[in-house]
N, C-alpha and C positions, 0 to 999 in steps of 0.2 A: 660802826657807823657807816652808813650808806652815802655812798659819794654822786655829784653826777659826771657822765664822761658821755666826751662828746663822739656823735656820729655812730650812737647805740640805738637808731632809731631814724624814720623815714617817713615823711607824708603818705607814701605811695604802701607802705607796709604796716600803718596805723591801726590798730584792730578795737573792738568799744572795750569803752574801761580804759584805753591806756593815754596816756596825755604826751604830748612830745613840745619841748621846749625846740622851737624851732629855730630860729633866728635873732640876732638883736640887731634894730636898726637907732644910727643915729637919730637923731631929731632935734628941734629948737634947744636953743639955751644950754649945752653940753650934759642933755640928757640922752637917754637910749629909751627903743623902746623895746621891749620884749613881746615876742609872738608867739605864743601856746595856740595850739588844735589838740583837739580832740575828737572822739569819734562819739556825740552822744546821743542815747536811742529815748523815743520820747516813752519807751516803754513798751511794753508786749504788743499793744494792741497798733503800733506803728511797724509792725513785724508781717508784709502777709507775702503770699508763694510769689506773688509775678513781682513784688518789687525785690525779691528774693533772687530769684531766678532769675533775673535781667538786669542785677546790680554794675555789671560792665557797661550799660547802654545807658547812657548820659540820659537819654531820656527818665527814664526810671529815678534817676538820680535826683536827690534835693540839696548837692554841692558835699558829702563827702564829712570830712571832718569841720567841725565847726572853729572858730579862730577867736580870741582875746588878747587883746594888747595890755601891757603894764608897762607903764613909763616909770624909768629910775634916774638914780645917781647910779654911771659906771661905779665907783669906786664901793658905794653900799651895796652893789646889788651885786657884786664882783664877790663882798663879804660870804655871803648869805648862800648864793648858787657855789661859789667853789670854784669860779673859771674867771680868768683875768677876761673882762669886758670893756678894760678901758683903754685911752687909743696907745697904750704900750704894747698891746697885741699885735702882732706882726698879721696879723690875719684875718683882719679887716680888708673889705673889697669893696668895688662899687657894682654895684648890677644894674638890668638890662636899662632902670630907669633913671641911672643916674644917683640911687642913693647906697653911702655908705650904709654895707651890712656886713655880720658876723657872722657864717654859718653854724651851727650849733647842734641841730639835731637831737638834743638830750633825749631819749627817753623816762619817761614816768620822773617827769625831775623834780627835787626836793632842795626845801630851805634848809640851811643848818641854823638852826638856832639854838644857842647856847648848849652845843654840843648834840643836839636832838635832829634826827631828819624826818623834817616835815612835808607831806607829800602838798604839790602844787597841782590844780583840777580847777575845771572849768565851770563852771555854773549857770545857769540858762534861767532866764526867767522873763516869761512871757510875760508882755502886757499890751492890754487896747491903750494905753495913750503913749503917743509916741514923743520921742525925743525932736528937738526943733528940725533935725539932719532929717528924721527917717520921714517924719511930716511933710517936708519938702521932695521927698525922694521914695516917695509912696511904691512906685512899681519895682525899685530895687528893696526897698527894706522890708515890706511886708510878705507876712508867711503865705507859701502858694503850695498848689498840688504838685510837686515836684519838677526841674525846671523848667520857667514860664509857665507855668502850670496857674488854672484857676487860681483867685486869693483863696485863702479860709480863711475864714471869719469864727467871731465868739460875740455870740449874741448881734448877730448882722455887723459888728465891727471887724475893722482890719486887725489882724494880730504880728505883733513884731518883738522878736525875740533878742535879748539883749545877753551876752555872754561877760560872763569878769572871771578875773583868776581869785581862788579862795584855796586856804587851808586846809588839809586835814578831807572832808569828803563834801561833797555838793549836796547842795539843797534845791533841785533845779523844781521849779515853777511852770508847768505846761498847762492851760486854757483848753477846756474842752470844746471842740471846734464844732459850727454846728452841724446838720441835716447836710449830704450832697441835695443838691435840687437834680428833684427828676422830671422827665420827660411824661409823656401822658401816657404811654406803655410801660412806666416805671422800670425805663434804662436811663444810666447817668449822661445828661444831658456831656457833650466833648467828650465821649470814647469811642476809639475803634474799636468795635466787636473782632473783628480779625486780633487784633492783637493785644485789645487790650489797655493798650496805648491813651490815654488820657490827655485830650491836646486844649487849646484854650475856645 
């Protein structure tokens, strides 16, 4: 049976495919909540050389691994991961903001349920209507040309991607974005020719 142990695994050394249980933080009502990233590719065709090639330059970047929260009971979800989560753990802390948190770090982490290890992954699924939060907060939550980047849209709508933790493998949901809009010389309107560089 496959266990998980903590500090097998790192935001900064995340690779696609692999999921890392990062953190649990306290929250209301003496729940926790659990933070999974992952690194997910929306597919081949979101794979091309210069954002390849310039993966260390923020700019290039569309934020890296993606993040899911699951809010538990300590004591159930303590069951199920394998690691004491509740506040008998000597190894709870507060960070920079003020809130208690557990460092964790699992990699590729799994439920135990009824003796079984069940792998924990993220799931993406786009959609044009958004939730009350991201409706209100339109220039952080919708999908862009990587950071601060142009929106993309689906079908002239805003597209906003909403992550959850699931069992076993993802069914993730990407929206085909439309047409860049181009210029009358048919270059993409915001890029530098020099570099390539795609600004808003």
């Amino acid at each position: 049976m496959m266990n998980n142990s903590i500090n097998t695994g790192s935001l900064q050394g995340l690779q696609a495919g692999q999921t890392l249980l990062f953190q649990a933080r306290k929250v209301a009502n003496g729940k926790i909540q659990l933070e999974f990233a992952e690194v997910v590719s929306n597919g081949p065709a979101s794979v091309n050389p210069l954002g390849l090639f310039n993966k260390s330059d923020d700019r290039f970047s569309s934020g890296g691994a993606r993040r899911a929260w699951l809010t538990a009971e300590p004591k159930d979800a303590s069951i199920y991961i394998g690691v004491d989560l509740t506040e008998s753990n000597p190894s709870w802390t507060i960070n920079q903001m003020g809130q208690e948190v557990l460092e964790l770090n699992i990699l590729n982490p799994v439920a135990i349920i009824n003796g079984e290890a069940i792998a924990l992954k993220l799931q993406v699924t786009e959609t044009t209507e958004p939730s009350d939060w991201q409706a209100s907060n339109i220039s952080q939550s919708a999908k862009r040309r990587g950071k601060n980047g142009d929106f993309i849209t689906h079908q002239g709508m805003y597209i906003f991607a909403n992550t959850q933790v699931v069992f076993r493998e993802a069914k993730h949901t990407f929206l085909e974005p439309d047409a860049v809009k181009k210029t009358a010389g048919g270059i993409p309107a915001g890029v530098d020719l020099s570099t390539g560089e795609i600004f808003n």
